[in-house]
N, C-alpha and C positions, 0 to 999 in steps of 0.2 A: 558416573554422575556428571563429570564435568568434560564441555567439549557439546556442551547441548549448542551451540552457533556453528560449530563447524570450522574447517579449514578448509584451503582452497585446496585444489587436487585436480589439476591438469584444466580440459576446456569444462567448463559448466551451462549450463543453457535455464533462462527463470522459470519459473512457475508459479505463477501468481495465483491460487485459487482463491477464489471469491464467492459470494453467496448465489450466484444466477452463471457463470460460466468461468474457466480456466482463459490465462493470458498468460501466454508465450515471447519472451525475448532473449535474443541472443545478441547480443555486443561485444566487438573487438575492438582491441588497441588498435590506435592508427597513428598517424608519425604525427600527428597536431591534437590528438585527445583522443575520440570514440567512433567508431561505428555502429550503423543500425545493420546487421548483418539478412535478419527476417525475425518477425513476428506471426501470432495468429494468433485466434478468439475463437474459441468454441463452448458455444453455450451447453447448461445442461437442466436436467428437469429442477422446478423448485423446492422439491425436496429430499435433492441430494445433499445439499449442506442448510444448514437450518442454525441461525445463532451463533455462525460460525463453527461450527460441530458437521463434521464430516460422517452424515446418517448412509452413505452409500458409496462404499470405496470405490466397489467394482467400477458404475457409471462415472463417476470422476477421474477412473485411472483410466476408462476408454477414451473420454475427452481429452487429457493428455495425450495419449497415445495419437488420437484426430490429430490433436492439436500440431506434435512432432512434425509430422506426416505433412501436415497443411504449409510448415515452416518449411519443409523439405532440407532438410538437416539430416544427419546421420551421428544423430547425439547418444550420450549414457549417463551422464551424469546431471543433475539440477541441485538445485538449488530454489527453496520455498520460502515461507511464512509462515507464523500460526500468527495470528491477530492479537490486537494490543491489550485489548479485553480480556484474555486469558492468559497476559503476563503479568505479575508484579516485578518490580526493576526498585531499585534502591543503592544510592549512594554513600558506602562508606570511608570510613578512611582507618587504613591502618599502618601500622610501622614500616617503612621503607627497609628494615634490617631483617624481613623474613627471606626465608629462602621459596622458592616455587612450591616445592613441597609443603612447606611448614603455613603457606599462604591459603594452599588448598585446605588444610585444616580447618585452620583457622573461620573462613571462608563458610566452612561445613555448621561449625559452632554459631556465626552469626546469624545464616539463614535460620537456623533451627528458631532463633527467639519470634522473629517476624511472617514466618510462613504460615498459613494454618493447616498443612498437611503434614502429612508423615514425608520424612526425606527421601525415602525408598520411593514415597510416590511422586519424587520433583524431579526433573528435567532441571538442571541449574550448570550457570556457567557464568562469567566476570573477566572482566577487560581492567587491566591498571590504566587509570585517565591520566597520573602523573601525581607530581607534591602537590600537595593541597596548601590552600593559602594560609589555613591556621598554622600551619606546622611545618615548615620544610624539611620533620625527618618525619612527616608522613604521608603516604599518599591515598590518594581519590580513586576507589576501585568502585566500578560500577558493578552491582550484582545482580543476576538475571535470572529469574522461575518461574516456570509453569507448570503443569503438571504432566507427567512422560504419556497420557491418553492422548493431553494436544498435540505433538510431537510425532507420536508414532501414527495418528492417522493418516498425518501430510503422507509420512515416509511409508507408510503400506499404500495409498492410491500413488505416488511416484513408481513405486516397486511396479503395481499393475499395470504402467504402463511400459514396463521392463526397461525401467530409467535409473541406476543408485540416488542414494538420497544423501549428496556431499553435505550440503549445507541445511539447517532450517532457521534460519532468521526470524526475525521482529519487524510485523510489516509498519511500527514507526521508525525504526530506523531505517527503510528501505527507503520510504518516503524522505527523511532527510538527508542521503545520498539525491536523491533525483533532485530536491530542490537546490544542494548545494549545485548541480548546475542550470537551473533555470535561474537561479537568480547569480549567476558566477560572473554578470556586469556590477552588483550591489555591492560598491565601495565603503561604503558608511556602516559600520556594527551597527548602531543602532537602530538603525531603519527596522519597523515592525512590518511584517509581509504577513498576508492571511491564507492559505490553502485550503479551501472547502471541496471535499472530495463528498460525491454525492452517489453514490453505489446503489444498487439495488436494494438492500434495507437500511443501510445507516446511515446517515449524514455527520464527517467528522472535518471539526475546525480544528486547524494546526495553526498557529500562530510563531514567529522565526523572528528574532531578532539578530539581524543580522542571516546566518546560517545555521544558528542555535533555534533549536526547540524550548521555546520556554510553558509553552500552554498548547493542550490536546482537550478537548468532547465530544465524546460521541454522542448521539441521540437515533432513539427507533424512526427513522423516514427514509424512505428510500424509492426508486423507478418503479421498484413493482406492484406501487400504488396505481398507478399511471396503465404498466402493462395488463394490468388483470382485468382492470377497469376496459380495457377497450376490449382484451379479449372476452369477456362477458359479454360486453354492450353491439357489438358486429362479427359476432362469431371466427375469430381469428386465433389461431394457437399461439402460445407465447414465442415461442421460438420464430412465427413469423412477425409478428407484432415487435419484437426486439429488436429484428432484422430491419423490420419498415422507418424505425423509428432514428437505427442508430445511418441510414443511407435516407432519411429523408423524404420517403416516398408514402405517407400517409394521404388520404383525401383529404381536399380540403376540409369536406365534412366535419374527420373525427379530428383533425387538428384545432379548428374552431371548437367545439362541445366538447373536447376532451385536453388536446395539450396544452393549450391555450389557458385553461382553468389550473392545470395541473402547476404552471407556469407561475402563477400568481403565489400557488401554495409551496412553491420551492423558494422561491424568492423570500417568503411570510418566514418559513423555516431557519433561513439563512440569517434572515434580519436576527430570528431569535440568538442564534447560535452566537452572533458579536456583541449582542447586547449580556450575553452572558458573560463575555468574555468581558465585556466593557466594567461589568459591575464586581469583577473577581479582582481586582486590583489597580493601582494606579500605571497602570504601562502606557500609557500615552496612546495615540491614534493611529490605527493601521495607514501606512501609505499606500498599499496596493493588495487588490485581490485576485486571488488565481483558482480559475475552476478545476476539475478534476472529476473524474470516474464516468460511468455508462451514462446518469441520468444528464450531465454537464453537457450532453451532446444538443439538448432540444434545442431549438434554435431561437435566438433573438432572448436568451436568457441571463449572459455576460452585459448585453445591451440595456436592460433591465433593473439590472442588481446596480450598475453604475447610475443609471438615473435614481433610482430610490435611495441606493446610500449613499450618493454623493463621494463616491469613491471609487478610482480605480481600478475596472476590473477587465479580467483578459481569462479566455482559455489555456490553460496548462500545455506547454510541448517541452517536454525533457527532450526531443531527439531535434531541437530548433539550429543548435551550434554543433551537429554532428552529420560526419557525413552518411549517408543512406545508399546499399546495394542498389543496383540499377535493378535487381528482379525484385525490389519490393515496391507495390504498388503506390506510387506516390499521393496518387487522390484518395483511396484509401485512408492513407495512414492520416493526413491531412482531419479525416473523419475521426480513424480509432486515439492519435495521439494523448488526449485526453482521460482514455482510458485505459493506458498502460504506465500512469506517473509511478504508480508503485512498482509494478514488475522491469520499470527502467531501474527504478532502487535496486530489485533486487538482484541486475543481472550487475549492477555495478560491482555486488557484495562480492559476484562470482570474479571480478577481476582485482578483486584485492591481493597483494600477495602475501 
């Protein structure tokens, strides 16, 4: 049951599966922080993951597989996600006086009250965060489930791509691994920062005070509003439609009558997503926004969202303060950075020790 997060175990390489394509990072230790070692992105049909639900191993373990290949690495081991949507997480606190053993019990007996599954059928695992401040003989143990279906789909499409499956993470914690370094100049705890990751169906606001996570929501929106719509409307496959979109080479045509419109209802979105956050309690005023995922790519959209909410806002680059292989494409990356903020999380997970 326990040991659903994983441990580290030699080199690991991420795999970010997502609802429209897999993204590949590998990052090493360098003598001043990180390297970008190589990346890749390989798209795949839309309904091989659905809901986040892996409906098509095989095709998603061959886009790993692409995807390996395209890195040109000679990897075996990775390191994933299952999405935050099919975790529950909760903070307890318990006696500082158990033993390891006697923790896992314990552990077993508290999820039982709050899960609404059978235990047989949870994936469960917990990290001690330290003494809690009510009590300094107890401490703050984060505790972590899903259910072992989420779990074992990563780790069967990893397997078909004849990869071991070390780790499967929590693609919010991956996420605040990456921001702890995009914002790793923000001196002030209190500063509130907003990360709006816009993916192919979900649109999710993270909010960080300081490097802490204190507010996440999701909502149904996403790119493949956008890609279907043009793929309909000028006969284009998605997979080149995805390609046009994420290098910039659309007509002017369908950029006018399609992203342009598209553009307004992302921003419309966005406004929503702060205004909710604005109304869930008194946390004060974001100082800065940061985009993230495939759809973050359109252009003149960071330009946008700064003009309308009167706040600023910037494109996402986890790999900004790292250094980067000479064989990976740097105009490229320039384009995809934005949509590898999570799988920079997750390869960091892989160099935990």
């Amino acid at each position: 049951m326990f040991g659903f997060l994983g441990n580290r175990s030699g080199s690991l390489v991420e795999v970010d599966i997502g609802s429209s394509s897999v993204k590949l990072v590998a990052l090493a230790n360098s003598g001043k922080g990180f390297a970008l070692e190589a990346y890749a992105i390989v798209t795949f049909s839309p309904n091989a993951v659905v809901d986040g639900n892996i409906q098509d191993v095989v095709e998603v373990g061959e886009a790993i597989e692409k995807a390996v290949k395209v890195a040109g690495g000679k990897l075996s081991s990775a390191v994933t996600a299952v999405p935050a949507s099919a975790v529950i997480t909760k903070i307890i606190e318990m006696s500082n006086a158990f033993t390891e053993l006697e923790l896992e019990d314990q552990i077993k007996v508290e999820a039982d009250q709050f899960i609404p599954y059978p235990l047989d059928e949870v994936a469960l695992d917990f990290e001690v965060k330290g003494a809690a401040k009510s009590n300094a003989k107890l401490n703050e143990i984060l505790l972590v489930a899903c259910r072992k279906t989420d779990v074992e789909q990563r780790e069967d499409a990893v397997s078909a791509a004849g990869l071991s499956s070390e780790i499967v993470d929590v693609d919010t914690f991956a996420i605040e691994r990456a921001i702890n370094i995009i914002l790793s100049d923000v001196e002030d705890s209190n500063v509130l920062t907003g990360i709006v990751d816009i993916g192919a169906s979900t649109l999710t606001l993270n909010v960080f005070k300081g490097t802490e996570n204190i507010y996440t929501r999701e909502q149904a929106f996403g790119g493949n509003d956008l890609t279907n719509l043009i793929s309909q409307q000028y006969g284009m496959n998605v997979e080149e439609v995805e390609q046009s979109l994420r290098l910039g080479e659309l007509s002017p045509e369908i950029h006018d009558s399609a992203v342009l419109p598209f553009r307004n209802t992302v921003a419309q979105q966005v406004s929503r997503a702060l205004q909710f956050f604005y109304s869930s309690g008194a946390h004060g005023e974001l100082s800065a926004l940061y985009l993230s995922g495939g759809t973050s790519c359109i252009e003149g959209l960071a330009a946008q969202l700064e003009e309308e909410l009167g706040l600023q806002t910037q494109i996402a680059n986890p790999f900004a303060s790292m250094s980067v292989n000479s064989r990976v494409n740097s105009e490229r990356l320039k384009r995809d950075a934005q949509s590898l903020v999570k799988a920079a999380g997750l390869a960091l997970r892989g160099l935990e020790g």
